[in-house]
N, C-alpha and C positions, 0 to 999 in steps of 0.2 A: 649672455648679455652683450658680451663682445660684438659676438655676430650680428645681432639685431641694428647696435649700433653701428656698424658699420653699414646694413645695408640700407639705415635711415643715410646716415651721410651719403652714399651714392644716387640716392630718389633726390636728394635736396641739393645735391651738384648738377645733374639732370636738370631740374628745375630751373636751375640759375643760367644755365649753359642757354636753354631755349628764353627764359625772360633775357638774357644779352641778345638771342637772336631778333624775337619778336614785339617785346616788353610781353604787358600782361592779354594784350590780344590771343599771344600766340599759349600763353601759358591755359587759357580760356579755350582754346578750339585744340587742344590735348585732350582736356577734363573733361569735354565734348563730344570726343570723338569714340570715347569710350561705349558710348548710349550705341553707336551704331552696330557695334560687333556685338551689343548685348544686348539689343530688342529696349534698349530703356526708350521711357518714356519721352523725353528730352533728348536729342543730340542733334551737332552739328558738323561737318566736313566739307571742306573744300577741294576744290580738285583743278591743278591747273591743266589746260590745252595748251600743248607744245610746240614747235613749229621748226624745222630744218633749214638753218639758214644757210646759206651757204650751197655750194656742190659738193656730194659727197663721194665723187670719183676720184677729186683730187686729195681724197683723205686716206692717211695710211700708218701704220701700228709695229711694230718690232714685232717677228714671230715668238709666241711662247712656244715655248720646249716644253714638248708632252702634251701637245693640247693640237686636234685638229676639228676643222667645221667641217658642217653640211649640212642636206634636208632632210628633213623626216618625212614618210607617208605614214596612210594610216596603218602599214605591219610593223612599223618600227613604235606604235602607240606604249608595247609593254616599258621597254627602254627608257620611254619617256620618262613615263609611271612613277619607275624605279629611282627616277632621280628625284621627284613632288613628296611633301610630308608625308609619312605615312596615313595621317588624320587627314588628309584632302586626296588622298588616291581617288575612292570611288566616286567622289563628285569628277574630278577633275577627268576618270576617264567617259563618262556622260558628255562633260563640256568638248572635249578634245575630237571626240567623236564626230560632234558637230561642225564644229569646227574645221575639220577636214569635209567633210559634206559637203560645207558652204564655200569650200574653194580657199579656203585660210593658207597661207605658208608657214611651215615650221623649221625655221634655221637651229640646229643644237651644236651643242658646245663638246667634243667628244675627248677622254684622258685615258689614252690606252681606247680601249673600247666601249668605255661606260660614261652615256651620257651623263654629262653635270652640270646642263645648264641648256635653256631652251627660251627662247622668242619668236613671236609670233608677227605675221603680219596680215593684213585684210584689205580689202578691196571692196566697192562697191558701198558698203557698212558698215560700220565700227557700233559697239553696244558700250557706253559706259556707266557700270555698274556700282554699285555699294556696297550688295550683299550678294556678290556670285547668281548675279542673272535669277532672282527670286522676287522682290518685287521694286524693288527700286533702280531702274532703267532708264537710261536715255539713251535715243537711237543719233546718229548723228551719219550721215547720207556723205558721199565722197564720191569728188567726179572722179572722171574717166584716169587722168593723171596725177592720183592721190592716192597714197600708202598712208594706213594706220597700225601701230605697233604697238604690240603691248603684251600684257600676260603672259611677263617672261619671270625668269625665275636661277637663280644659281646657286647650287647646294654650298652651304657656307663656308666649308674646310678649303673651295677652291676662288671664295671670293678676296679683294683685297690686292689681286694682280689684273685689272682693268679686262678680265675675262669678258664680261660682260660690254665692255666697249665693242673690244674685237669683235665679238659672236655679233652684233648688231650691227656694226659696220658690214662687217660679209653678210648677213641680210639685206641693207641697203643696196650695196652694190650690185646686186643680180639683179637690178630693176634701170631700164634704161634712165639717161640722162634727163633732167627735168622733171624726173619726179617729184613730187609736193609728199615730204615726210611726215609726221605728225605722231604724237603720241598722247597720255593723261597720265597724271601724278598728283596721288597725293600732296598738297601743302604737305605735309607733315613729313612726308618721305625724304627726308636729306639726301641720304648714299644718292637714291634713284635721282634728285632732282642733280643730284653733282654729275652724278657719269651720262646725264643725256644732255647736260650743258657743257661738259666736254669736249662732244660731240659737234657742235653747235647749235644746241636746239636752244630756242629762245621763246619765254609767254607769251602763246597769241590772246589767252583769257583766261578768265578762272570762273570756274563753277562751284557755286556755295545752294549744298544743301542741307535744311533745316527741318529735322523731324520734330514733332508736336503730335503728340500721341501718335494716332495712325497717320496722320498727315504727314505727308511731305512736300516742302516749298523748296525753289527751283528760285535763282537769284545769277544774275551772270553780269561779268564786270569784264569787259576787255581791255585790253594790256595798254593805252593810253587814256583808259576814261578814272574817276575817281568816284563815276554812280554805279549804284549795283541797278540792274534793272531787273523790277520783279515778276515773274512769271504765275508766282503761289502755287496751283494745282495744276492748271491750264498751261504746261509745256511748250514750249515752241515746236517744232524742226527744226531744229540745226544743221544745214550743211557747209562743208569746206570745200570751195572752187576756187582754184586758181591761186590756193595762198591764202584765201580771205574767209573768213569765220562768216556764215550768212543765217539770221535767225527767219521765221516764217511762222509772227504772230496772230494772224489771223483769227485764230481758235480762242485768242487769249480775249478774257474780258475786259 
């Protein structure tokens, strides 16, 4: 009885910590977001686009002890593997395979010898996903001088020492000066949205999508407007040139 009660009062401290955060909005697109990892009927999830402000050559970090970076190819895939949940190994070696195919870079986080921690970068095109690239996609196009970052990952006994700053940072930086940074995150992602604001990554927009049975609607609100602009089924093209978030509704009714 102890127990139960105690782990009701942790769910309803939870709860209060995020209505301080959001009020009942945010408490609302939690109960929400549920639907999307569980095929329900009903849900809904937002997703900010992020943006590098700033130069990140003039950024820099204390070394950790015990901990050095570098890239992965695709022989170094098992390494990777070994650090991803068990339960998403074999998807993730599929995706990762790809991945490398398509020209992807993988910066990893290494402790002793064994990866603990990995992110990603792309070129060219960025895919942001809901359900691991199955059927809820958006393509989003990147010129010539834009990095997208994302699908990274830190085994948890080693997070909580800005691991993941660093390993990102030494990602960035192997990319000449003026590069256009960019990444997506969960609304709901705190840790992630804290340590890429760290950084100094700042919302260039937020993506809200809205499942209804099989439907999914497509809504996007950029970081100075207070309209959602709705898309429904009929998706844009999104691309990022130059800094600037660019849609291409044409297709749309």
């Amino acid at each position: 009885m102890k127990t139960a009660t105690s782990f009701l009062l942790l769910k309803l401290n939870r709860l209060l910590a995020h209505y301080r955060e959001g009020g009942f909005v945010r408490i609302f697109k939690i109960l929400a977001s549920y639907g999307v990892a569980n095929g329900g009927a009903l849900w809904l999830a937002d997703i900010q686009i992020l943006r590098l402000m700033g130069a990140v050559e003039t950024q820099t970090f204390q070394p950790l002890a015990g901990y050095t970076f570098g890239f992965a190819t695709l022989m170094n895939l098992d390494a990777i593997l070994v650090c991803a949940p068990n339960a998403d190994r074999v998807h993730l070696d599929v995706m990762f395979r790809k991945f490398f195919r398509d020209g992807a870079r993988c910066a990893v986080a290494l402790n002793g010898e064994r990866v603990v921690g990995y992110v990603w970068a792309f070129t060219g095109e960025y895919v942001i996903t809901l359900d691991d690239y199955r059927r809820c996609n958006l393509n989003v196009r990147l010129d010539s001088r834009s990095v997208f970052t994302g699908n990274a990952y830190v085994i948890p006994p080693h997070r909580g020492r800005r691991l993941f700053q660093r390993l990102k940072l030494y990602l960035m930086q192997y990319y000449p000066p003026g590069t256009h940074f960019y990444t997506s995150i969960d609304d709901l992602n705190a840790p992630s949205l804290a340590a890429n604001r760290r950084l100094g990554f700042r919302k260039l927009a937020t993506l809200r999508f809205v499942g209804v049975f099989s439907r999914t609607m497509l809504y996007l609100r950029e970081k100075d407007s207070q309209r959602w602009r709705a898309f429904r089924t009929h998706w844009p093209a999104l691309k990022l040139d130059d800094g600037r978030l660019q849609t291409d509704s044409s297709n749309s009714p």
